[in-house]
C-alpha positions in Angstrom: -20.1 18.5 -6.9 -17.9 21.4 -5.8 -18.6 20.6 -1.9 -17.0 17.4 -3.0 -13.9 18.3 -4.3 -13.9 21.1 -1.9 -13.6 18.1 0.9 -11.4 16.1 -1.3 -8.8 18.8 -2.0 -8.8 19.9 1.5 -8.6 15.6 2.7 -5.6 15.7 0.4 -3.6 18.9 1.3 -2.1 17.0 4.7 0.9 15.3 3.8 -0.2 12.8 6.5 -3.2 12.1 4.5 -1.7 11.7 1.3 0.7 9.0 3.0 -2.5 7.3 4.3 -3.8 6.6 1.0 -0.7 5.7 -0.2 -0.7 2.9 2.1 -4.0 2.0 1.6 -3.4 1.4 -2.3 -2.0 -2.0 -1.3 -4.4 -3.5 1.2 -7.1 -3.4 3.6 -5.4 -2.0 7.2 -6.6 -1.7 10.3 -6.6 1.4 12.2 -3.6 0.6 14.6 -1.5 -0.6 11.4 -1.9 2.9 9.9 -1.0 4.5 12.7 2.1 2.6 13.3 4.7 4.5 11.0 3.4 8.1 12.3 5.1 9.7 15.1 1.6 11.3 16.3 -1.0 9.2 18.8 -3.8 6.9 17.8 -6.2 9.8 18.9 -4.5 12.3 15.9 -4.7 9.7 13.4 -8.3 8.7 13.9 -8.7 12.7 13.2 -6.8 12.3 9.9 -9.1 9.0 9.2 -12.7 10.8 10.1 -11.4 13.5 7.1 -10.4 11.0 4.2 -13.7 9.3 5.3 -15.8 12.6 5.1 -14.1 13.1 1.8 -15.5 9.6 0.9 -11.6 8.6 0.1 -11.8 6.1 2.5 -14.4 4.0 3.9 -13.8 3.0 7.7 -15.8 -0.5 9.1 -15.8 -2.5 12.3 -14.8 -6.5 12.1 -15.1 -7.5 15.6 -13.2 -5.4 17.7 -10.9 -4.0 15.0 -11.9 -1.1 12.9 -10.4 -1.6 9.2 -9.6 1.7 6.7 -10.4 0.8 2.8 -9.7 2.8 0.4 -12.6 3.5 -2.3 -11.8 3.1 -5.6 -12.8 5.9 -8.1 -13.2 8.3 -5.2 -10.6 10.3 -6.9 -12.2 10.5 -10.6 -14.5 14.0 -9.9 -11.3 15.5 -8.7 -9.5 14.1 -11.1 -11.6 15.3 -13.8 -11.8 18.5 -13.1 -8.1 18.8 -13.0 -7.6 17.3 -16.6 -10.1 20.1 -17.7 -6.9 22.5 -17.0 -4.5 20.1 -19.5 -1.3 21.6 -17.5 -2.0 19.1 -14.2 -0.9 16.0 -16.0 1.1 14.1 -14.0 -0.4 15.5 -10.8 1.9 16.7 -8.4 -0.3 17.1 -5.0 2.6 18.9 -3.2 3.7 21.2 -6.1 -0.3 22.2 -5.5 -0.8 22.1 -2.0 2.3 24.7 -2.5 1.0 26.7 -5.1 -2.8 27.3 -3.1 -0.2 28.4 0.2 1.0 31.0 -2.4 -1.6 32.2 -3.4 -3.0 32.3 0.2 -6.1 29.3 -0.2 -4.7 27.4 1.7 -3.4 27.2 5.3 -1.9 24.2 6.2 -2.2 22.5 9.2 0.5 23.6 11.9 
């Protein structure tokens, strides 16, 4: 379990990523539609995608000649769990943490 959440809090530290799954909690999208908002090439987003998928946030599968992103549900509940068992983390606030882990130097975000 910790390897886990150690991929899924380090999938979710990337404000990039974050915005990913946000997306991804209305619908189905293929690759090329998540990159579209992004300012960053196609190439830098399928990085982003391999992570959430290694995190098993997302799952990633090929319809033709289009690769679609879905997100999987109850991916988040170990994670989850594991931050209720602290009682202060409720409501969640991912950038107050990803902040708090820079602080306290477990954490280097990406630059």
């Amino acid at each position: 379990m910790e390897t886990s959440l150690d991929y899924t809090f380090a999938a979710l530290a990337d404000p990039t990523r974050r915005a990913i799954l946000s997306m991804l909690l209305e619908d189905d999208m293929a690759v090329t539609d998540v990159a579209e908002p992004f300012d960053m090439s196609l190439a830098a987003i399928s990085k982003h995608l391999n992570i959430l998928t290694r995190a098993g946030l997302i799952s990633q599968e090929k319809r033709g000649r289009v690769k679609w992103c879905k997100l999987e549900p109850g991916a988040l509940k170990a994670a989850s769990v594991w931050m209720q068992g602290f009682g202060q983390f409720e409501p969640v606030n991912l950038d107050d943490f990803e902040r708090y882990l820079v602080s306290e130097n477990l954490f280097a975000p990406d630059e």
